[in-house]
RODO-651231 format. One record per residue: residue number from 1; x, z, y of N, C-alpha, C in turn; residue in three letters. Coordinates in steps of 0.05 Angstrom, whole numbers. Each point is the difference from the previous one (the first is absolute). Example, Ala and Ser with C-alpha at 12.3 -4.5 7.8 and 13.67 -1.06 7.14 Angstrom:
<tivexs>
- 1, 264, 156, -114, -18, 0, 24, 18, 0, 24, Ala $
- 2, -7, -14, 21, 16, 1, 24, -15, 14, 22, Ser $
</tivexs>
This chain:
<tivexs>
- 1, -611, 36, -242, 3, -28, 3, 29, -8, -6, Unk $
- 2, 8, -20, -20, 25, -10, -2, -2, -28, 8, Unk $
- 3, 18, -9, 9, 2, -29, 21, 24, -12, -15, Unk $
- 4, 5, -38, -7, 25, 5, -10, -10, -31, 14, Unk $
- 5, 21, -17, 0, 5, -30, 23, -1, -5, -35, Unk $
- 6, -5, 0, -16, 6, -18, -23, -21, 6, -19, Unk $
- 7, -10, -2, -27, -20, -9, -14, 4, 43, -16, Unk $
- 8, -22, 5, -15, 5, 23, -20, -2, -8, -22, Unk $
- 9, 2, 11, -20, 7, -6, -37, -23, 11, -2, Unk $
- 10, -14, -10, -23, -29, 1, -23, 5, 29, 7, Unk $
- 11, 17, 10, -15, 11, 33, 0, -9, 17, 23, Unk $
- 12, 6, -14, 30, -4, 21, 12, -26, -7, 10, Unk $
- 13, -15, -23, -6, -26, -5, 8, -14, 24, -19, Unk $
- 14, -1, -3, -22, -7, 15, -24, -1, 32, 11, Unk $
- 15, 23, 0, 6, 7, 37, 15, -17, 5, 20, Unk $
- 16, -8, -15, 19, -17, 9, 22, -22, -3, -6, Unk $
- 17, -15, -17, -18, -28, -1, -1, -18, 30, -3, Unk $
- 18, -19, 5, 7, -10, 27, 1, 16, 22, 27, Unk $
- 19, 16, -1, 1, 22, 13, 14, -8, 1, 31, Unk $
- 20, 5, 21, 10, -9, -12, 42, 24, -2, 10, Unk $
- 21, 10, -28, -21, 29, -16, 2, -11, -26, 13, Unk $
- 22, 3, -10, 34, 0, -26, 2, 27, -6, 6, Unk $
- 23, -4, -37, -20, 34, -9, -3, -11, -27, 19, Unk $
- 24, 24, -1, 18, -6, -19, 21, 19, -17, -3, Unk $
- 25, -3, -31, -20, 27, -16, -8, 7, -19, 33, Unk $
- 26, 23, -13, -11, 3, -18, 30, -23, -18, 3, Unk $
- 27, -7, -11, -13, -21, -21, 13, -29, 16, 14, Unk $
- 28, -9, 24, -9, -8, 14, 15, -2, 15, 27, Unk $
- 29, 32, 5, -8, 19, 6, 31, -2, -16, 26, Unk $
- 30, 12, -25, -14, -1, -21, 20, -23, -9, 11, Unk $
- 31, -22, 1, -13, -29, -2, 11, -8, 26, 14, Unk $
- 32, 4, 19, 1, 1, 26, 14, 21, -9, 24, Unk $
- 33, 15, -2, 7, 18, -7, 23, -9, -24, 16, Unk $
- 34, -7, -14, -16, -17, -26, 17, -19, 7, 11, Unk $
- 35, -21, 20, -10, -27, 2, 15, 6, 20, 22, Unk $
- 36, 27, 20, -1, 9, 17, 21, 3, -19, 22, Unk $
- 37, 17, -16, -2, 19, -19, 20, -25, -13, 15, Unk $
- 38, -28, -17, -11, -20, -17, 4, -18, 28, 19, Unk $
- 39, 9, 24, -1, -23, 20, 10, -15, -1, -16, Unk $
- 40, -7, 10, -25, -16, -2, -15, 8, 31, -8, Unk $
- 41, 4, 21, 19, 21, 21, -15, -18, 22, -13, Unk $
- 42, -26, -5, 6, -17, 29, -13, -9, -4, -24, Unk $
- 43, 8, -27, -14, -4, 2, -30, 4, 24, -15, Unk $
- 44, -12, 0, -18, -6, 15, -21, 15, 3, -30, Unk $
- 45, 20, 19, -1, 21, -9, -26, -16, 17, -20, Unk $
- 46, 8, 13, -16, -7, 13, -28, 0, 27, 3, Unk $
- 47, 8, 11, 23, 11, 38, 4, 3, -8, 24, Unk $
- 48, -10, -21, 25, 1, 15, 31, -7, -27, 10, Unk $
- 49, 7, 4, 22, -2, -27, 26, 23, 0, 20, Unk $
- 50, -4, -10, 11, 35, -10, 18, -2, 28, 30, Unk $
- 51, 19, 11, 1, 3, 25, 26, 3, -30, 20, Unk $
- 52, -26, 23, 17, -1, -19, 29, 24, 2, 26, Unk $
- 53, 15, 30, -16, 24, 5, 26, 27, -18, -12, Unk $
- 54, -2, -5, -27, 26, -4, -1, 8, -26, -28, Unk $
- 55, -23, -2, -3, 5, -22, -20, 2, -1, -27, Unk $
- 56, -1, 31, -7, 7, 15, -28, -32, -7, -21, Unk $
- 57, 11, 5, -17, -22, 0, -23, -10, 34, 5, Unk $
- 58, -27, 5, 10, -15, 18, -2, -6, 11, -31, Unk $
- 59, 1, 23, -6, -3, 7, -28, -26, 27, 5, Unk $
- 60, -20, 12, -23, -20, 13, 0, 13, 24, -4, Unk $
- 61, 4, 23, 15, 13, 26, -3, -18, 25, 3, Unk $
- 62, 7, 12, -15, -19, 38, 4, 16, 17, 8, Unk $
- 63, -21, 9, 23, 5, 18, 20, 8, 33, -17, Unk $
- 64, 29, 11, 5, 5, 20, -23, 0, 23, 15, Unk $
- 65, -9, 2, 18, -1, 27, 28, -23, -6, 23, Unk $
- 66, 6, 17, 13, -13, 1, 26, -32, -12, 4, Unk $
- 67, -11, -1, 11, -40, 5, -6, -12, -27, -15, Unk $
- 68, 12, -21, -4, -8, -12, -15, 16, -7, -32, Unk $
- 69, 9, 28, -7, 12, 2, -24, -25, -15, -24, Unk $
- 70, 11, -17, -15, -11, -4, -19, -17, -38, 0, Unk $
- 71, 7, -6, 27, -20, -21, 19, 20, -22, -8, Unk $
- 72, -12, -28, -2, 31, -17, -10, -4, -20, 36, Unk $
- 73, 18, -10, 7, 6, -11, 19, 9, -25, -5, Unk $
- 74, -1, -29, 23, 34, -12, 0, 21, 11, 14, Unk $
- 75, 31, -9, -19, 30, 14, 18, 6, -17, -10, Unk $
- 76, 19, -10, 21, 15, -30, 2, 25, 16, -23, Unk $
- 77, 10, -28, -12, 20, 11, -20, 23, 2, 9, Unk $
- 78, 2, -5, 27, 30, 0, 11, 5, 32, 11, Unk $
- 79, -21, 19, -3, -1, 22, 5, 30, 14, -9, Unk $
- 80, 17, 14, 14, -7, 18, 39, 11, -21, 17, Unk $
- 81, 6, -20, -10, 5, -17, 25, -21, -10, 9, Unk $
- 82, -15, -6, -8, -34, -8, 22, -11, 23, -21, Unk $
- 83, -21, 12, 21, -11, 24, -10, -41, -14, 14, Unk $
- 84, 0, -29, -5, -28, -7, 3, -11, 5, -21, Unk $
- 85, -36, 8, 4, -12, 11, -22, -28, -8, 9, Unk $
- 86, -16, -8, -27, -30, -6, 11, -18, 20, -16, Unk $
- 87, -29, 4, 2, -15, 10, -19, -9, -25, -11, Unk $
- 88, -14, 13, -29, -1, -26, -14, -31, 6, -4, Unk $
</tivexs>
C-alpha cells in the first residue's frame, strides 16, 4: 500500500495496475479518516481493514513458522508495536 495526501502521475497509475500495488491518493485518505472518526472503522480498504486495538490499517500476512505455517491471517501494520491479529 502506498498512501500520499496529494494526487499520483498517469505514470505511477500505469505502474500499479496489475500489481498487488494499492495507491491510496489524498482524497481517498481523507475519506478513510472520516469514516474512522464517524465510527465507521471496519471498512474495507484494498489489502485489510482497520486494527480494532489500535487504529492501524490491518494488512493480509502468512504465517512463516509455527503450526499454522503457510495459513494467511490479519496483522495490524503497526506490528511489533500492536501485535493484534485476526483469522481471515
Amino acid at each position: 500500500m502506498v498512501v500520499t495526501v496529494g494526487i499520483y502521475t498517469q505514470d505511477a497509475l500505469t505502474f500499479a495496475k496489475g500489481k498487488p500495488i494499492d495507491l491510496i491518493d489524498g482524497q481517498k485518505l481523507e475519506k478513510m479518516v472520516t469514516e474512522v472518526r464517524q465510527g465507521e472503522g471496519q471498512f474495507k480498504t484494498g489489502t485489510g481493514k482497520i486494527c480494532p486495538s489500535c487504529g492501524s490499517v490491518m494488512v493480509k500476512r502468512l504465517a512463516k513458522k509455527g503450526p499454522n505455517t503457510g495459513n494467511q491471517f490479519w496483522g495490524c501494520s503497526s506490528f511489533p508495536k500492536c501485535r493484534m491479529v485476526e483469522n481471515i
